[in-house]
C-alpha positions as CSV (number, residue, x, y, z in Angstrom):
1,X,-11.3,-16.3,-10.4
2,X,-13.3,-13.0,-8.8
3,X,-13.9,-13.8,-5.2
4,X,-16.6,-11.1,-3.8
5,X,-15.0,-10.4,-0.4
6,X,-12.0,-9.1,-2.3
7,X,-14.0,-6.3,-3.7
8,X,-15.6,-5.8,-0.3
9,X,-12.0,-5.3,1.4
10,X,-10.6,-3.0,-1.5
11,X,-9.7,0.6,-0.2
12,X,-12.0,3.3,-0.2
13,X,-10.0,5.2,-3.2
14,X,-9.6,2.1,-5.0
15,X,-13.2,0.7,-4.7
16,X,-14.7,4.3,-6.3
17,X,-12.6,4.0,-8.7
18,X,-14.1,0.4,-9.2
19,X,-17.1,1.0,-9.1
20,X,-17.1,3.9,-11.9
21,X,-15.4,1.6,-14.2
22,X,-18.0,-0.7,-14.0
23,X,-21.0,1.8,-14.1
24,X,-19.1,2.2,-18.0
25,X,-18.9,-1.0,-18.8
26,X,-15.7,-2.0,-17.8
27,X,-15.4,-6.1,-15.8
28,X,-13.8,-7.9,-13.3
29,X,-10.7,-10.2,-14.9
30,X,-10.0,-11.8,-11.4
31,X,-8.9,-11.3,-8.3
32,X,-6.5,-12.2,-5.5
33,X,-5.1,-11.9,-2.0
34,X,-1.6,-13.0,-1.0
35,X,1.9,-13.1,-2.2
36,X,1.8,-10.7,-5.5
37,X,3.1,-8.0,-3.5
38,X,3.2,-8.3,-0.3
39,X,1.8,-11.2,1.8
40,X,-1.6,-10.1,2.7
41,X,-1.5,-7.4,-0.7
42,X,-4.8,-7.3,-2.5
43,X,-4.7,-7.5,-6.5
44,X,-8.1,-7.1,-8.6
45,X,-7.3,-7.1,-12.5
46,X,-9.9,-5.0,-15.0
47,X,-10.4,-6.7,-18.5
48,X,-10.0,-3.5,-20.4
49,X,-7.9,-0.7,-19.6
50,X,-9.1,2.1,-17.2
51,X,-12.3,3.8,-19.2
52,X,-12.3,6.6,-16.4
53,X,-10.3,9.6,-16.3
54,X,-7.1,8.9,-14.4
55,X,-6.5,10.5,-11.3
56,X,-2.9,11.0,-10.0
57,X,-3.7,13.4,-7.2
58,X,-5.7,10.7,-4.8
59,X,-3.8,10.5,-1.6
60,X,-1.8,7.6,-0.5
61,X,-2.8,6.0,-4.1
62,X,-0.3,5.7,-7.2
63,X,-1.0,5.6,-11.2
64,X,1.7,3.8,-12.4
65,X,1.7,3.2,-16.4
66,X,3.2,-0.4,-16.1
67,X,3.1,-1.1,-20.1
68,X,4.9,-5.0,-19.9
69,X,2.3,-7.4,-21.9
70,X,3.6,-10.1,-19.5
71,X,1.6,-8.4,-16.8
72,X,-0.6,-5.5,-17.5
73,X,-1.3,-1.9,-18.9
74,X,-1.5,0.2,-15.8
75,X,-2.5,0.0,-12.3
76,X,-3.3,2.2,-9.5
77,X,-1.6,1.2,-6.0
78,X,-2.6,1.9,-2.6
79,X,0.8,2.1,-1.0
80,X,-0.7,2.0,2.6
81,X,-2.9,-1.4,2.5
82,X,-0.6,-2.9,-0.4
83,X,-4.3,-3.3,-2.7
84,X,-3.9,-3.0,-6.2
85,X,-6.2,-2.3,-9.1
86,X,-4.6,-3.2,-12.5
87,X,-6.1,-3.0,-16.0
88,X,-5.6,-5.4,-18.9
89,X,-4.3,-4.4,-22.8
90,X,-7.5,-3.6,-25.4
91,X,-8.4,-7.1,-25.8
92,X,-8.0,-7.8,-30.2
């Protein structure tokens, strides 16, 4: 399910990077707030894995290659608010 006001209270960092991956194309899988992480953590998922450059020098975020089919290809992780934006495998 994609519930709007989750994309409206991802962080700064993490909505830009959001935001570009839709401009190419990229969509929404779903979205959620609550236990994934931490109890008030914020988790949006991407259907196809990140189409933008990745950036591993954005303060206070993390690019984690996560790589477990079971969950998803990589994510980027703002370690301050606990708000994650994950992408999935190339759908077949």
């Amino acid at each position: 399910m994609i519930n709007k006001k989750h994309i409206e209270m991802l962080s700064a960092p993490l909505y830009e990077i959001l935001m570009n991956e839709l401009d190419l194309g990229n969509k929404i899988y779903e979205t959620s707030v609550g236990p994934l992480f931490v109890k008030h953590g914020l988790f949006i998922l991407l259907e196809k894995p990140f189409l933008t450059a990745i950036k591993t020098d954005i303060c206070g975020i993390k690019f984690r290659e996560v790589n477990d089919p079971h969950y998803w290809k990589s994510e980027y992780h703002d370690e301050k608010l606990h708000h994650v934006l994950a992408c999935c495998f190339e759908k077949v």
